[in-house]
Structures are given as structure tokens and as C-alpha cells.
Backbone as JSON Lines, residues from 0, in Angstrom:
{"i":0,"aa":"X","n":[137.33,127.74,108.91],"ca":[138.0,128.4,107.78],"c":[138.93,127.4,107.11]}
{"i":1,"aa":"X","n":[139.17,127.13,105.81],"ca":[139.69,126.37,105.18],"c":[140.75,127.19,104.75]}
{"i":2,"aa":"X","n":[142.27,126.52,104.01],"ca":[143.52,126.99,103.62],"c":[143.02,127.3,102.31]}
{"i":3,"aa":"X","n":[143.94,127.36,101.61],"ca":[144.03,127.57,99.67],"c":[143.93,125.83,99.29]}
{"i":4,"aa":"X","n":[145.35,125.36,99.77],"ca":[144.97,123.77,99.43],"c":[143.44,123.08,99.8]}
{"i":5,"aa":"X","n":[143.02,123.54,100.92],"ca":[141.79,122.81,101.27],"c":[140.44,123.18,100.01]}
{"i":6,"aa":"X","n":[140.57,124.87,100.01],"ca":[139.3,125.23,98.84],"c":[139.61,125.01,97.59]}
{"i":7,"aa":"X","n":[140.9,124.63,96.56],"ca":[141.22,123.57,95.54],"c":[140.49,122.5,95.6]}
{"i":8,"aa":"X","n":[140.89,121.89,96.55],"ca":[140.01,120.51,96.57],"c":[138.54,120.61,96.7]}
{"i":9,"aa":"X","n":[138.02,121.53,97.29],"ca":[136.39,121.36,97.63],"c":[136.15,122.23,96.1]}
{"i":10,"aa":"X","n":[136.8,122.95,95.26],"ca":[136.77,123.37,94.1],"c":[136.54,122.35,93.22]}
{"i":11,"aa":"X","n":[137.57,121.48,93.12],"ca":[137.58,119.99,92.33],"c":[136.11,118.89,92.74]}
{"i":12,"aa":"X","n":[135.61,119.14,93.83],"ca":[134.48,118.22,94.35],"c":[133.55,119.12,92.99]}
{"i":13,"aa":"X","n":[133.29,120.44,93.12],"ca":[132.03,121.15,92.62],"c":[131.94,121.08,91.48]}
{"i":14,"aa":"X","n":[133.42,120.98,90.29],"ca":[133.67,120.51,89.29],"c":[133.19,119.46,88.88]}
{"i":15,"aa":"X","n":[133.42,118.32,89.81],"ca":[133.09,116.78,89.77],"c":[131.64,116.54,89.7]}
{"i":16,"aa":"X","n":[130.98,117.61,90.52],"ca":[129.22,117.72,90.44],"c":[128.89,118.29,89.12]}
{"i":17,"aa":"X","n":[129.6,119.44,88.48],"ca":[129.28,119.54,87.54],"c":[129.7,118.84,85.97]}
{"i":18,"aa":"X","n":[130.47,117.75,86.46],"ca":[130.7,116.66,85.13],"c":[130.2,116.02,85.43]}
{"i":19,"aa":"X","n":[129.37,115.53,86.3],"ca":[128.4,114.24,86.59],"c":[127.33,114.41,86.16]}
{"i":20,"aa":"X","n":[126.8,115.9,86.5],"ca":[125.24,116.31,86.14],"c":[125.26,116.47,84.66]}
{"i":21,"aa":"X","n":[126.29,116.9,83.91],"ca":[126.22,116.89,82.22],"c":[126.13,115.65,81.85]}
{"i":22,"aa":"X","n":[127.15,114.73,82.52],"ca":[127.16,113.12,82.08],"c":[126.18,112.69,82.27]}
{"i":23,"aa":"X","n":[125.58,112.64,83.19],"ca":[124.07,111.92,83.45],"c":[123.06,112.22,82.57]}
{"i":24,"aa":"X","n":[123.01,113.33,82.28],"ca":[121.92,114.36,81.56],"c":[122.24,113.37,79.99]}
{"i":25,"aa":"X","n":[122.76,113.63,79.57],"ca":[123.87,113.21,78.43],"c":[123.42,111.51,78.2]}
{"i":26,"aa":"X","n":[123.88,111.38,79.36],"ca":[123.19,109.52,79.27],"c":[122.18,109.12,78.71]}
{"i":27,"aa":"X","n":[121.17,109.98,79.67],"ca":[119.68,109.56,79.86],"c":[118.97,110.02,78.77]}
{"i":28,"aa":"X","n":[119.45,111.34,78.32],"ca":[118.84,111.94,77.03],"c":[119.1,110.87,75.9]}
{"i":29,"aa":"X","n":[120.02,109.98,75.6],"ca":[120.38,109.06,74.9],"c":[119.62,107.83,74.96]}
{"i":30,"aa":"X","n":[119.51,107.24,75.93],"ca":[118.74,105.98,76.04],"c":[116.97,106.62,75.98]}
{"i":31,"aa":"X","n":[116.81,107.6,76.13],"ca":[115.38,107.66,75.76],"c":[115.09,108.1,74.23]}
{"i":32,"aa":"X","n":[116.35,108.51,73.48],"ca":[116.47,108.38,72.02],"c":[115.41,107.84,71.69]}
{"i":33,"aa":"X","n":[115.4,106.03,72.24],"ca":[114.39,105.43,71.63],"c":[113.49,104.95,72.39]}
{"i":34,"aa":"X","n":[113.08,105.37,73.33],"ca":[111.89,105.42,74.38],"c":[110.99,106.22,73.93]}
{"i":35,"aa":"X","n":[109.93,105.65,74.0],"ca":[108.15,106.65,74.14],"c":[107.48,106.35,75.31]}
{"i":36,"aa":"X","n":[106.3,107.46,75.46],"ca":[105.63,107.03,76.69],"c":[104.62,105.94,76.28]}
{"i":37,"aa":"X","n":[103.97,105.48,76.58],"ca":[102.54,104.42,76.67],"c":[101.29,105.62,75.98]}
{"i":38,"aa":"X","n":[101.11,106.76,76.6],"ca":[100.48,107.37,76.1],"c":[101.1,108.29,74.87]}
{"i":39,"aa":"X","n":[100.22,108.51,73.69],"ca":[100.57,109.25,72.68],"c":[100.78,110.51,72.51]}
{"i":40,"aa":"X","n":[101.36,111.29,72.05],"ca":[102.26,112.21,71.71],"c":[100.48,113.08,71.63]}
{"i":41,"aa":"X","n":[99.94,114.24,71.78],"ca":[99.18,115.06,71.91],"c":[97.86,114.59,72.57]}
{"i":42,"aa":"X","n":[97.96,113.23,73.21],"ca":[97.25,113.25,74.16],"c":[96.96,114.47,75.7]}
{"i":43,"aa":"X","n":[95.98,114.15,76.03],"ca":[95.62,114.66,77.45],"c":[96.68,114.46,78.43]}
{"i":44,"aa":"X","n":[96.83,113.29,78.7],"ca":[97.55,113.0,80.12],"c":[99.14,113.26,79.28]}
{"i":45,"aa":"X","n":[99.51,112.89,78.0],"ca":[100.93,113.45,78.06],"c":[101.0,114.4,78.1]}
{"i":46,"aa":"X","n":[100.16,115.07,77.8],"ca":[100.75,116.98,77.96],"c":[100.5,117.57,79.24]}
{"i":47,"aa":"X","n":[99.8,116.73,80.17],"ca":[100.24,117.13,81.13],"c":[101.17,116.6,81.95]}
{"i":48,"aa":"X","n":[101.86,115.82,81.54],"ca":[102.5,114.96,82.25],"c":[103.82,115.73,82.03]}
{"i":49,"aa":"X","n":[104.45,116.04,80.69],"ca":[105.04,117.43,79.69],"c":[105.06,118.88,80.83]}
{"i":50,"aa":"X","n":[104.01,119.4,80.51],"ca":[103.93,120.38,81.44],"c":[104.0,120.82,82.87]}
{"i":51,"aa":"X","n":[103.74,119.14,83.61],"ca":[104.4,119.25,85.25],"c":[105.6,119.4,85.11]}
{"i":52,"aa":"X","n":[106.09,118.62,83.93],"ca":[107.5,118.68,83.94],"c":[108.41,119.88,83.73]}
{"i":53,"aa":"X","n":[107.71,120.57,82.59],"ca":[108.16,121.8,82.52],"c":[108.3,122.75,84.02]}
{"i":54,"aa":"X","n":[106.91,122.85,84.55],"ca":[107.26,123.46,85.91],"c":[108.54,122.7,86.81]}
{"i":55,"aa":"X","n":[108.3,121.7,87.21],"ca":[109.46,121.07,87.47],"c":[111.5,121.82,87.16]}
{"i":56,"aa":"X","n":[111.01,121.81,86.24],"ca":[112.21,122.29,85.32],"c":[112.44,123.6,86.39]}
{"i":57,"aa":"X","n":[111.46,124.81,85.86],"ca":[111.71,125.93,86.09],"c":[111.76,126.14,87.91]}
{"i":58,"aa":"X","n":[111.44,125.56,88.15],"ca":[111.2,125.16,90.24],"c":[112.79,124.82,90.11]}
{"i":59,"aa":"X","n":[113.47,123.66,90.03],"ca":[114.61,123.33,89.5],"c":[115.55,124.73,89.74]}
{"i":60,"aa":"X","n":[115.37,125.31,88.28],"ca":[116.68,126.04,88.26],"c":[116.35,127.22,88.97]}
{"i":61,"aa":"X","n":[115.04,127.72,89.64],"ca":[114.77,128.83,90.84],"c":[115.7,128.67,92.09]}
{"i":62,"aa":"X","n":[115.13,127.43,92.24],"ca":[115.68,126.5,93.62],"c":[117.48,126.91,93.69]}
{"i":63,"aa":"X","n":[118.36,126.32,92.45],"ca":[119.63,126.45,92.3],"c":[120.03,128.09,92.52]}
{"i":64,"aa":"X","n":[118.86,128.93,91.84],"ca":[119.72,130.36,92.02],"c":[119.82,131.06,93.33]}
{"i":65,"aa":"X","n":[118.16,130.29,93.97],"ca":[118.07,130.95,95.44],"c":[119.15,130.16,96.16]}
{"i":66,"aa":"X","n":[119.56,128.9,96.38],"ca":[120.32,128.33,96.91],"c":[122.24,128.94,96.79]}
{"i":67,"aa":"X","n":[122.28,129.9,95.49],"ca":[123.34,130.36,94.93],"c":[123.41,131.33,95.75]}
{"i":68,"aa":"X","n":[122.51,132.42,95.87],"ca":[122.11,133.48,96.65],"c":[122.65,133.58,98.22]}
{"i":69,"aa":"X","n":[122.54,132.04,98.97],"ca":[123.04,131.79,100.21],"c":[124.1,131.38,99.86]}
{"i":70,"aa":"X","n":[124.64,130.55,99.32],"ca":[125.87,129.87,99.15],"c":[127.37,131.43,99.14]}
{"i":71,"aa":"X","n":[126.5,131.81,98.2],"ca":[127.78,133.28,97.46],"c":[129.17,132.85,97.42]}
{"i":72,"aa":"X","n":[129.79,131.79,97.39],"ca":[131.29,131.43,97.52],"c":[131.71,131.13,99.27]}
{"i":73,"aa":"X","n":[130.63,131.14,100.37],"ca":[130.87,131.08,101.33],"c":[131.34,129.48,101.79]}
{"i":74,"aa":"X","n":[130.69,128.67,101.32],"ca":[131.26,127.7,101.24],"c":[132.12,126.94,101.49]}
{"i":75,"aa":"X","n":[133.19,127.45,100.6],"ca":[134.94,127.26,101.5],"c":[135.14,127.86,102.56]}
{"i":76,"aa":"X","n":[134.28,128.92,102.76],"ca":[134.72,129.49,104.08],"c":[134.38,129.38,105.44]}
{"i":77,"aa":"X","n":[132.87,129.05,105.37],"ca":[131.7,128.82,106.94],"c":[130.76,127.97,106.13]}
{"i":78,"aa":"X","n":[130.7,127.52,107.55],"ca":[129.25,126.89,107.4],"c":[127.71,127.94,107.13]}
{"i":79,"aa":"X","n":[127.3,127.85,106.19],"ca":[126.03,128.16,105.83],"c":[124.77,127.35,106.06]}
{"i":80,"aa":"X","n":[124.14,128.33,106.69],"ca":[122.83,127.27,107.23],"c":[121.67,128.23,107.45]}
{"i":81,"aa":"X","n":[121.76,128.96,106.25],"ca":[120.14,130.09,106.23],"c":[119.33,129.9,105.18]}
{"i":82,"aa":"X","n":[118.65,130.42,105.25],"ca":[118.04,129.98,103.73],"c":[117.36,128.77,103.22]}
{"i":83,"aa":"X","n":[117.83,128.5,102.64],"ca":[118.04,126.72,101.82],"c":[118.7,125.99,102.46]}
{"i":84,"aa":"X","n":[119.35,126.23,103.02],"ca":[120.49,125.72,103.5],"c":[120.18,125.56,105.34]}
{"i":85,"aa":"X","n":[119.13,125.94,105.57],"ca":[118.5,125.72,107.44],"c":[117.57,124.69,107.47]}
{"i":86,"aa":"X","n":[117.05,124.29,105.85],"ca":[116.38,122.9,106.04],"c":[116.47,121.98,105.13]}
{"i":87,"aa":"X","n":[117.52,122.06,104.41],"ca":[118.39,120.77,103.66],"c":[120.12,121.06,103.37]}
{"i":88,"aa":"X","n":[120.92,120.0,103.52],"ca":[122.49,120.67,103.66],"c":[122.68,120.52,102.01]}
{"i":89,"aa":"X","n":[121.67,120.14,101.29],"ca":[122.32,120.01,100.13],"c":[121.27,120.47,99.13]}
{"i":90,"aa":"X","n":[120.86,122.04,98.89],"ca":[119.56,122.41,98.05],"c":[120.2,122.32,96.8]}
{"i":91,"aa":"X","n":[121.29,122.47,96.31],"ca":[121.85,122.43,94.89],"c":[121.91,121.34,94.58]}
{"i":92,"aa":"X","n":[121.85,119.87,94.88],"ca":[121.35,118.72,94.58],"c":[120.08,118.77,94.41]}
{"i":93,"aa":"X","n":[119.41,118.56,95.67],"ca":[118.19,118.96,95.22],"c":[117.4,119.36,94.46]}
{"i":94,"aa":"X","n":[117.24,120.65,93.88],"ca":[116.84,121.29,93.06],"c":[117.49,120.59,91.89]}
{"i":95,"aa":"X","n":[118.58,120.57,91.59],"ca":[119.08,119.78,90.53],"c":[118.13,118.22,90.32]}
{"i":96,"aa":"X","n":[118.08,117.78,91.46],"ca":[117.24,116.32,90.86],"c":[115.34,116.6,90.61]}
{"i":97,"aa":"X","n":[114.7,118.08,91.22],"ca":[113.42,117.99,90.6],"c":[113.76,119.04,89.51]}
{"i":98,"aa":"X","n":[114.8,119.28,88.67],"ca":[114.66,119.79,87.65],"c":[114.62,118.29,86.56]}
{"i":99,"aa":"X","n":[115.88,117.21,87.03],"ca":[116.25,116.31,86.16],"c":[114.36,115.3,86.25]}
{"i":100,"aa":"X","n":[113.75,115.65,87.32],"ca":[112.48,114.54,86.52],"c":[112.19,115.42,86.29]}
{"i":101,"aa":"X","n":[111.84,116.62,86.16],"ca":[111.4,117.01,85.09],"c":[111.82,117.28,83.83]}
{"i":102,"aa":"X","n":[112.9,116.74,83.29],"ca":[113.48,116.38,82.2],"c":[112.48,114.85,81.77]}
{"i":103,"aa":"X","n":[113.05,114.39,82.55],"ca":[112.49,112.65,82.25],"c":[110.81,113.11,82.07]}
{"i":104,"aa":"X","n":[109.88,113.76,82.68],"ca":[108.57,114.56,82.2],"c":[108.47,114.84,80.78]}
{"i":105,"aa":"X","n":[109.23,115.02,79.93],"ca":[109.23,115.68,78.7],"c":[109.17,114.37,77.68]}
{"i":106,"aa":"X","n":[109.08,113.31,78.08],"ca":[108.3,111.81,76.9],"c":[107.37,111.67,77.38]}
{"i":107,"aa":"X","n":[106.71,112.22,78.35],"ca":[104.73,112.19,78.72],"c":[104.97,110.74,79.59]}
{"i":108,"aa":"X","n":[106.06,110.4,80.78],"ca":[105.99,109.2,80.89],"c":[106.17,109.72,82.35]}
{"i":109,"aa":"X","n":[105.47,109.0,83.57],"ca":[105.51,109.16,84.65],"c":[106.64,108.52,85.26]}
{"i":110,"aa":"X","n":[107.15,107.34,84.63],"ca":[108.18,106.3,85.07],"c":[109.45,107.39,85.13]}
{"i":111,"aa":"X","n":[109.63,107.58,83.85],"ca":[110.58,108.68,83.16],"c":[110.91,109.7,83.95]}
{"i":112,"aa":"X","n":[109.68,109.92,84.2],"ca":[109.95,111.61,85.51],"c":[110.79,111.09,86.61]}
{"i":113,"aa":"X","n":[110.15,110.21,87.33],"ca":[110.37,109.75,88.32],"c":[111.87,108.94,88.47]}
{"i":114,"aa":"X","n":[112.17,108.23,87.48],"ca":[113.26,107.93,87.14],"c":[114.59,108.92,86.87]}
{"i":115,"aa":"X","n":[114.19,109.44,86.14],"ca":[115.32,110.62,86.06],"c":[115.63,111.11,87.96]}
{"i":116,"aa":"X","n":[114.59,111.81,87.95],"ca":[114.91,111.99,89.65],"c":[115.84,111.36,90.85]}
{"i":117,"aa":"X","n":[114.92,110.54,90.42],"ca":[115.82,109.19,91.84],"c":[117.4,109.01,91.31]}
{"i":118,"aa":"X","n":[117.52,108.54,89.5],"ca":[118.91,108.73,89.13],"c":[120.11,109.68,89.38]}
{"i":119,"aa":"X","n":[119.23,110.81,89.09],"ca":[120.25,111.67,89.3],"c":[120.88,112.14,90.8]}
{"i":120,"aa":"X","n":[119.74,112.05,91.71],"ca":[119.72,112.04,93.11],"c":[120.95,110.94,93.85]}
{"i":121,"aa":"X","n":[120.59,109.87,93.56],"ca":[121.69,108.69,93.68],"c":[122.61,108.82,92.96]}
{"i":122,"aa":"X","n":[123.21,109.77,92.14],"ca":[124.28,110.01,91.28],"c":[125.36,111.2,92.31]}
{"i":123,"aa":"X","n":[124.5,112.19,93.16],"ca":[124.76,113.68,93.76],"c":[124.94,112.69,94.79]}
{"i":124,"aa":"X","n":[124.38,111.42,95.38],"ca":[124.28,111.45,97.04],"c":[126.39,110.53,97.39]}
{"i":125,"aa":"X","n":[127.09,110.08,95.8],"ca":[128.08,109.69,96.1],"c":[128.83,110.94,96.06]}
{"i":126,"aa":"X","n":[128.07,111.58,95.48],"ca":[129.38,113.45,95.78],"c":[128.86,113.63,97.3]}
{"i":127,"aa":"X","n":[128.01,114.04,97.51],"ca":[127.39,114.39,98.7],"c":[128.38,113.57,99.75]}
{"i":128,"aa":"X","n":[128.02,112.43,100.18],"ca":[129.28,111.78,100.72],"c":[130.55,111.89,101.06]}
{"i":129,"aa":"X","n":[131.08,112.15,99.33],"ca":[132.55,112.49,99.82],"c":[132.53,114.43,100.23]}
{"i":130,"aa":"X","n":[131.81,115.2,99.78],"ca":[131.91,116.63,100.45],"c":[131.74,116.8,101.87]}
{"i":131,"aa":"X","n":[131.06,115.45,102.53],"ca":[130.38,115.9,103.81],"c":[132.06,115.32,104.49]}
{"i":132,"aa":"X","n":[133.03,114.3,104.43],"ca":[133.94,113.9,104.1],"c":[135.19,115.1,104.78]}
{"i":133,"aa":"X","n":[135.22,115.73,103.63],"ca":[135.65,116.93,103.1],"c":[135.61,118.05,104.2]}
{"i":134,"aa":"X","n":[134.4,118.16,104.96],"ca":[134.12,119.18,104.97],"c":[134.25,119.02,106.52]}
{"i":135,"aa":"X","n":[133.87,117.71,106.85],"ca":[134.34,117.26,108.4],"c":[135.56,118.06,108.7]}
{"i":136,"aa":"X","n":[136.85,117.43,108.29],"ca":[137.68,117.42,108.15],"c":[138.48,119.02,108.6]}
{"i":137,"aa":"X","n":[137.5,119.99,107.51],"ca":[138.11,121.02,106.83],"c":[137.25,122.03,108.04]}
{"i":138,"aa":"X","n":[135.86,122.29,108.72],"ca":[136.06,122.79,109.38],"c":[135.14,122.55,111.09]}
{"i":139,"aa":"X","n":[135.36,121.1,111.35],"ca":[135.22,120.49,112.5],"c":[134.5,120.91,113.13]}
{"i":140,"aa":"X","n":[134.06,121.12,114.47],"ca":[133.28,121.11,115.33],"c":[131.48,121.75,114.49]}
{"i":141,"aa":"X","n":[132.01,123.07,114.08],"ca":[130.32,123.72,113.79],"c":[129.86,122.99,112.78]}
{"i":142,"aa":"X","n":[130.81,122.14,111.49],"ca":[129.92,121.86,110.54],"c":[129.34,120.31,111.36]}
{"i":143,"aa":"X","n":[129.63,119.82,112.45],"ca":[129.12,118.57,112.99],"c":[128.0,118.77,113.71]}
{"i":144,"aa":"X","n":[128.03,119.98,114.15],"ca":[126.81,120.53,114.86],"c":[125.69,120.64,113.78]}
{"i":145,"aa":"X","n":[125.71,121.27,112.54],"ca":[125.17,121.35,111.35],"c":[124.59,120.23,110.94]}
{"i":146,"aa":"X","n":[125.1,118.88,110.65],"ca":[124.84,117.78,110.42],"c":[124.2,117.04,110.87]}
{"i":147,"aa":"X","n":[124.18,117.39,112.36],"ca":[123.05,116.58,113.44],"c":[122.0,117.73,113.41]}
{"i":148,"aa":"X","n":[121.47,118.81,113.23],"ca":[120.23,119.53,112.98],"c":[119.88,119.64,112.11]}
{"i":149,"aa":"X","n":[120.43,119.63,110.58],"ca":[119.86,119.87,108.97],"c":[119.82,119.01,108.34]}
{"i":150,"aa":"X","n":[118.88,117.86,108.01],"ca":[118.68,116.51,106.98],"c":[119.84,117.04,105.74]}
{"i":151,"aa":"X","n":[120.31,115.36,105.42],"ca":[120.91,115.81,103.83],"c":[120.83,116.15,102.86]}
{"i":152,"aa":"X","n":[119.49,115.92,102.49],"ca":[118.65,115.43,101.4],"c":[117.11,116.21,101.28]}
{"i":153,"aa":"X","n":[116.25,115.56,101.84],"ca":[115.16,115.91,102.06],"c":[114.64,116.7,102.67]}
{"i":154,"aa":"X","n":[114.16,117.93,102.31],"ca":[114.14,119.54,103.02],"c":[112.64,118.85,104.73]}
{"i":155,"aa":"X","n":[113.53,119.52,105.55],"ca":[112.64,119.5,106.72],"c":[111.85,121.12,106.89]}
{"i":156,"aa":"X","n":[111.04,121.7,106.5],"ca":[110.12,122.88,106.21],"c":[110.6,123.59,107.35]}
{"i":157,"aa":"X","n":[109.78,122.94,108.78],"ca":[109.84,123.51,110.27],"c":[111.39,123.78,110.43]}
{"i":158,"aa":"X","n":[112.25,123.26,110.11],"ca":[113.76,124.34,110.6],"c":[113.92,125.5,109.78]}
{"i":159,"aa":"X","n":[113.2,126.03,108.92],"ca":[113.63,127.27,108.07],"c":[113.93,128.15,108.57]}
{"i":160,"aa":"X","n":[115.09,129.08,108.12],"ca":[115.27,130.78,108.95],"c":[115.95,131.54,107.75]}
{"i":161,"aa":"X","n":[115.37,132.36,107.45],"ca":[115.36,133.37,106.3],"c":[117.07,133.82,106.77]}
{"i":162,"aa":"X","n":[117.64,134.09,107.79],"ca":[119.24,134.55,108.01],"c":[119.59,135.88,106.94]}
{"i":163,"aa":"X","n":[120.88,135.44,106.1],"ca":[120.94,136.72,105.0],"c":[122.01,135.68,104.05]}
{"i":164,"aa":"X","n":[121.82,136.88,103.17],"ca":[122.52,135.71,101.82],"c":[124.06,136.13,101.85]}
{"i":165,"aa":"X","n":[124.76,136.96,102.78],"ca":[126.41,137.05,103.14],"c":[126.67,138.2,101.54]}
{"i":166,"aa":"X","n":[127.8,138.01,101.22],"ca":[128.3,138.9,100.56],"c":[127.51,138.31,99.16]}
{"i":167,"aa":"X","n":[127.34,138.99,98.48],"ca":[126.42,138.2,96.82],"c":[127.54,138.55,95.86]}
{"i":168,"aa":"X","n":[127.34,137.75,94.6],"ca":[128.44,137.04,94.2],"c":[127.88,137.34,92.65]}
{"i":169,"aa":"X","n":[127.86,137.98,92.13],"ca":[126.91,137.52,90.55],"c":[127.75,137.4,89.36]}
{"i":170,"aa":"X","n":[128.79,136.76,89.42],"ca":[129.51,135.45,89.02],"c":[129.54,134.79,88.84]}
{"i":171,"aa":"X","n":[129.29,134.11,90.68],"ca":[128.3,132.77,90.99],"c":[127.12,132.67,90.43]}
{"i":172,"aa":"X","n":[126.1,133.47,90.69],"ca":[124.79,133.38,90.34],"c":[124.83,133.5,88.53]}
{"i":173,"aa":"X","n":[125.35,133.89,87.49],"ca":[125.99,133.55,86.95],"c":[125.8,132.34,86.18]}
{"i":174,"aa":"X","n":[126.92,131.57,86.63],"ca":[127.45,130.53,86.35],"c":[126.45,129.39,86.87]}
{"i":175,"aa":"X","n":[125.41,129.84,87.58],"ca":[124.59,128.69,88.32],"c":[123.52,128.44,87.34]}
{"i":176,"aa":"X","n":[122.98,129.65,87.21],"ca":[122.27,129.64,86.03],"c":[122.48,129.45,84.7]}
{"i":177,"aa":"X","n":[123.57,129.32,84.43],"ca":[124.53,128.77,83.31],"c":[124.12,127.51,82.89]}
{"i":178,"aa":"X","n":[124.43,126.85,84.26],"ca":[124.64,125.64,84.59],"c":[123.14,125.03,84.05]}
{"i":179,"aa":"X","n":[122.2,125.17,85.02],"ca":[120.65,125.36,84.93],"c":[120.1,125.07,83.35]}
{"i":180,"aa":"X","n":[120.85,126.01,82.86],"ca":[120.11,126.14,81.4],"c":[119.97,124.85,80.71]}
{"i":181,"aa":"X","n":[121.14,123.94,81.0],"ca":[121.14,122.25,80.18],"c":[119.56,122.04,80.62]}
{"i":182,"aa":"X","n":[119.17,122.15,81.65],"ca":[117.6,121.67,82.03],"c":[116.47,121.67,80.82]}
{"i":183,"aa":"X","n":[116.83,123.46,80.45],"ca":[116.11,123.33,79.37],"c":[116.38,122.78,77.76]}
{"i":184,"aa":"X","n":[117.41,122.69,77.64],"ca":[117.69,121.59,76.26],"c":[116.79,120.89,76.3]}
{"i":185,"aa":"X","n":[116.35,120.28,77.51],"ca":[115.16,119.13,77.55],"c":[114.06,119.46,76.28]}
{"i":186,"aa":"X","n":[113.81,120.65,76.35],"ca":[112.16,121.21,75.77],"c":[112.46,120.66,74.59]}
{"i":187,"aa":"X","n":[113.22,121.54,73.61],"ca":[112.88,121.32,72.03],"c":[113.87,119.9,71.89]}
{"i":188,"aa":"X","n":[114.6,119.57,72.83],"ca":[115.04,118.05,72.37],"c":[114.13,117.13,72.3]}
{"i":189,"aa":"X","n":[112.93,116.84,73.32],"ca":[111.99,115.8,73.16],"c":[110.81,116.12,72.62]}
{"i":190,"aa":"X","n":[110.95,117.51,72.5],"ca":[110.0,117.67,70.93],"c":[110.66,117.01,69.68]}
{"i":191,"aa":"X","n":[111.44,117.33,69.31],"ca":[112.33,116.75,67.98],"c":[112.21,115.54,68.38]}
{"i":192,"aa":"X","n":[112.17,114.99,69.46],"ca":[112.6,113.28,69.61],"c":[110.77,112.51,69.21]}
{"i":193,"aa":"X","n":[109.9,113.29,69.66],"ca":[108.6,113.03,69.62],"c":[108.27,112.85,67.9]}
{"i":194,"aa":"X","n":[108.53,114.12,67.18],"ca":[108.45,114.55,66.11],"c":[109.13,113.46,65.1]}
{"i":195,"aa":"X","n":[110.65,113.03,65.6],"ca":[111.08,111.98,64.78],"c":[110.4,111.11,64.5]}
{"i":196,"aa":"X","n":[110.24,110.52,66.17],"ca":[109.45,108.91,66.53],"c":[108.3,109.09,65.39]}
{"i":197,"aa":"X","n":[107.32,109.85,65.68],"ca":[105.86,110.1,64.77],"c":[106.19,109.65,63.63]}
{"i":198,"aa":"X","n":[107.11,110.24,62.97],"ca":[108.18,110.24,61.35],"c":[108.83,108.76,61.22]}
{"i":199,"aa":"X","n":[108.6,108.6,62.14],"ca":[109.32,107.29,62.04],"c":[110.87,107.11,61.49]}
{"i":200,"aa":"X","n":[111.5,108.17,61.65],"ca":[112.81,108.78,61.43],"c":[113.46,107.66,62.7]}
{"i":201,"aa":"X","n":[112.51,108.0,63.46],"ca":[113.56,106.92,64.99],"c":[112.94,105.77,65.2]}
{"i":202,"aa":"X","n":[113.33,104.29,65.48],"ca":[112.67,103.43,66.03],"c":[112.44,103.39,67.4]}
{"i":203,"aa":"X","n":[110.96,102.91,67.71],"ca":[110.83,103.13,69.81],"c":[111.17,101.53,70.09]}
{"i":204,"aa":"X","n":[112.22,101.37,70.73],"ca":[112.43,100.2,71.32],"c":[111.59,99.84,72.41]}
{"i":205,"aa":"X","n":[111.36,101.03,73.57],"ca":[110.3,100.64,74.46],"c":[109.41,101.47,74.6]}
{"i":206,"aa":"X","n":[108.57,101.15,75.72],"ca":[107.41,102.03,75.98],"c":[107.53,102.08,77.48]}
{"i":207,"aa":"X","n":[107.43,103.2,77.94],"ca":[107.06,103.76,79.39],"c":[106.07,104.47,79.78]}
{"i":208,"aa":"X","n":[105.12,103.7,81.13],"ca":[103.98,103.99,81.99],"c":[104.56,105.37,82.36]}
């Protein structure tokens, strides 16, 4: 169980995740301003390359609400480890980074997908860090037990246990999906960005496989 001072601070961490994930988003949407893929705009392979992405997307912000669902504000309070949370300690990263390639999906560029991903992933794993940090600290012995059975990162399938989602919160859930929604800006932004390029409204500095 954590104090008031302790859940401020793990408040300020979740904050910090959520100015990183706008900033990043924000970044990347910028430098591909003038990026195209290798393949052309109503080709075959870009539209599907487009449309994994789109699923991507929507897997993404599922992932975040079911993960919201277990979380419910419990957080500051216990360790949670049902759900999403019995075979990765961190599904709201997660899900957050296969929504973000599938952002980078939306210039028909495989690099792009893939890139976005790994970026944003390596962007969550220096929060990740300092929460696990945090969280040592704040409520000792069970969350160490937690840490040596549930990967950080990368969901392990075989530990799953359905458990229960604690008190529900739809506030939280909410605000998660709130959150989520920047995912889709993606759509009609790299349409317009496609649409320019064609127009030649934008110059493509590069090209991406």
C-alpha cells in the first residue's frame, strides 16, 4: 500500500508517459512530413501495408482499454497481476507501441511500421525503468515476487489467468481511451500527407522500404 505522497509521484510518472507518447507521436508524424514509402500511393502492397496498420491501430487501443479494465486505479494500491497484467508487467506500453507501428503503417512503408514500434517502445522502456524503481520501493516484497514471474515487456502467453478486473473505474477507462484516440489522427493525417506529396504541395526528401 502506498501513502498520498507516494501515489503523487507514481501520478507524475503516468503523466510523464503521457507527455512522452504525445511528444513522440508529434515527432515522428513530422519527420515523415516528408517521407514516402518506395511503393506508390494506391498500390497493392501499400494498402496493405496501410491496412495491417490500421488493425494494428485498433489491437492497440483494445489492448490499452482491456489493460485499463485490470489496472482500475489499483495501481497505487497492489500489485496487479491478472489479466494483462499475469503475462506482461507493462500491457499499456505495449499496446501503446503496436498501436504506434501501426501509425508508422499508414506511409505503406514496412521500415516505418516497424520503426515507429521499436521507437516508441525504447521511449516507454526509460519510464518503465524508473516505475519499476518506484514501485520497488513503494511496495516491497510482493511486487519483487511479481518481477521475477511476469516478463517486462514481451507478453509470455503460458502465465495467463483471467483473475478479475477489482473495482472498475469508467473515468479511467475513459481517459484511456481518450488517450488512444491520438492513434487514430494517424488515418486522415497520412492521407492528407499522401494526397499533398501526389500534389506536389510537399517535397519527399526520402523514401522508405
Amino acid at each position: 500500500m502506498v501513502n498520498g505522497r507516494e501515489r503523487g509521484a507514481l501520478s507524475r510518472y503516468q503523466s510523464l508517459r503521457r507527455l512522452m507518447l504525445a511528444a513522440l507521436l508529434v515527432s515522428l508524424f513530422a519527420i515523415l512530413l516528408f517521407g514516402q514509402s518506395l511503393f506508390p500511393p494506391e498500390t497493392t502492397i501499400h494498402e496493405a501495408i496501410e491496412m495491417f496498420g490500421v488493425l494494428l491501430i485498433f489491437l492497440g487501443i483494445a489492448g490499452r482499454l482491456w489493460s485499463t479494465l485490470y489496472i482500475g486505479g489499483r495501481k497505487s494500491e497492489e500489485v496487479v497481476a491478472d489479466g494483462p497484467y499475469s503475462i506482461t508487467r507493462n500491457p499499456l506500453y505495449l499496446f501503446s507501441s503496436v498501436a504506434a507501428a501501426g501509425v508508422g503503417a499508414q506511409i505503406g512503408s514496412f521500415t516505418a511500421m516497424i520503426g515507429f514500434g521499436l521507437i516508441c517502445a525504447a521511449a516507454f522502456h526509460i519510464v518503465i525503468l524508473r516505475e519499476e524503481r518506484f514501485l520497488k520501493k513503494a511496495m516491497g516484497a510482493p511486487y519483487e515476487a511479481y518481477l521475477k514471474r511476469v516478463p517486462r515487456f514481451f507478453p509470455d502467453l503460458s502465465l495467463y489467468q483471467e483473475g478479475n478486473t477489482g473495482s472498475f473505474k469508467p473515468r479511467l477507462l475513459l481517459t484511456t481511451l481518450l488517450d488512444g484516440l491520438v492513434f487514430l489522427v494517424a488515418l486522415p493525417f497520412f492521407e492528407m500527407i499522401d494526397a499533398a506529396q501526389v500534389s506536389g504541395w510537399l517535397p519527399v526528401l526520402f523514401r522508405l522500404p
